[in-house]
C-alpha positions in Angstrom: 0.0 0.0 0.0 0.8 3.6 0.0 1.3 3.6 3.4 4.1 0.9 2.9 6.2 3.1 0.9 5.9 6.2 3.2 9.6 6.8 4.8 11.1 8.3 7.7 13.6 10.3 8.8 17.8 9.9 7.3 18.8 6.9 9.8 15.3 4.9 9.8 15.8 5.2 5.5 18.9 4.1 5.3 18.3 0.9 8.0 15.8 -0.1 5.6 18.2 0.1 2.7 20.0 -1.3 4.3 17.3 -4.6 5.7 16.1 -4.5 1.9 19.8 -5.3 0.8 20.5 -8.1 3.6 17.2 -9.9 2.4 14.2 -8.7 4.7 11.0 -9.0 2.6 8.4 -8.8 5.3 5.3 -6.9 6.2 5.9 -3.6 4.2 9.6 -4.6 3.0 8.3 -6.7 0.2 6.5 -3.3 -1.3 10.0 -1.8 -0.7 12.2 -4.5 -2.0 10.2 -3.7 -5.5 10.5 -0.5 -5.4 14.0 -0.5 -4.7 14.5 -3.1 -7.3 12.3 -1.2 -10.5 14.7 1.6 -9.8 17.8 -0.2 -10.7 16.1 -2.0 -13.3 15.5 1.3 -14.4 18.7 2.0 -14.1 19.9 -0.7 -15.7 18.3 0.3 -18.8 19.5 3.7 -18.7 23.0 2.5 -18.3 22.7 -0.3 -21.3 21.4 2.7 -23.3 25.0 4.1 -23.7 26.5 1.1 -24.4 27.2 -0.8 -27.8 25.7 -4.0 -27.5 22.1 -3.3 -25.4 21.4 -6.1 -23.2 17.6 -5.4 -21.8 16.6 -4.4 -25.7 17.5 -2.0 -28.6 16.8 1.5 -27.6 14.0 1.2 -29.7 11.9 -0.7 -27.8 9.4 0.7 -25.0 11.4 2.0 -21.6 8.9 -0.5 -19.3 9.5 -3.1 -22.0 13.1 -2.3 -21.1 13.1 -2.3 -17.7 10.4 -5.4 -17.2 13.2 -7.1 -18.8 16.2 -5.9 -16.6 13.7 -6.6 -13.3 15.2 -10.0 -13.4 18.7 -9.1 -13.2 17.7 -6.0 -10.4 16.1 -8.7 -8.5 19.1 -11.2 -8.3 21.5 -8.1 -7.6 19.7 -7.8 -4.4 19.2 -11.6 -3.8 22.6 -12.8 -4.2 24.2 -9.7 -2.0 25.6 -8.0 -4.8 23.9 -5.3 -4.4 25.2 -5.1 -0.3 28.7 -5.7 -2.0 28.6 -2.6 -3.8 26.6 -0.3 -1.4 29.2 -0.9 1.1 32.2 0.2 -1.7 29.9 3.0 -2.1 29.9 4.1 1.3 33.8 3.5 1.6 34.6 5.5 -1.2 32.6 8.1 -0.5 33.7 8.7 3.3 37.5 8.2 1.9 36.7 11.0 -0.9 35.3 12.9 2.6 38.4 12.8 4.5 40.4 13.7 2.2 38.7 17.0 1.2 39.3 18.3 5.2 
């Protein structure tokens, strides 16, 4: 529901992030979980767009068409801990970049 999707302050957003990523589906996760997921398969497709070789679909092709195709592959980023893996180099990066700029 709409209710489900409703967020909170910085830390409580992030703590879900961060339960989405680790696997937590229940209760209003699982509304969550798709949301987070259609906006990497979304992303997905925006990223295939610039490449050579398009692998969710020639540019041609409907943008939902696109990203109903990448859904799989957003889905099994989060699954396998993949997507953890790469939010946590994220987060490293970006609080190295921060100490270095004081």
């Amino acid at each position: 529901s709409h209710a489900d999707l409703r967020g909170g302050g910085a830390n409580e957003n992030a703590q879900v992030v961060r339960d989405i990523l680790a696997g937590r589906r229940d209760g209003r996760y699982a509304a969550i979980r798709d949301v987070v997921a259609l906006n990497a398969a979304a992303t997905l497709v925006v990223f295939d767009s610039t490449q050579t070789t398009q692998r969710y679909g020639n540019v041609d092709l409907d943008f939902d068409v696109r990203v109903a195709h990448a859904l799989k592959d957003a889905y099994e980023s989060i699954d396998s801990g993949s997507a953890a893996t790469s939010l946590t180099v994220l987060m490293s990066v970006s609080q190295r970049l921060a100490l270095s700029a004081l």
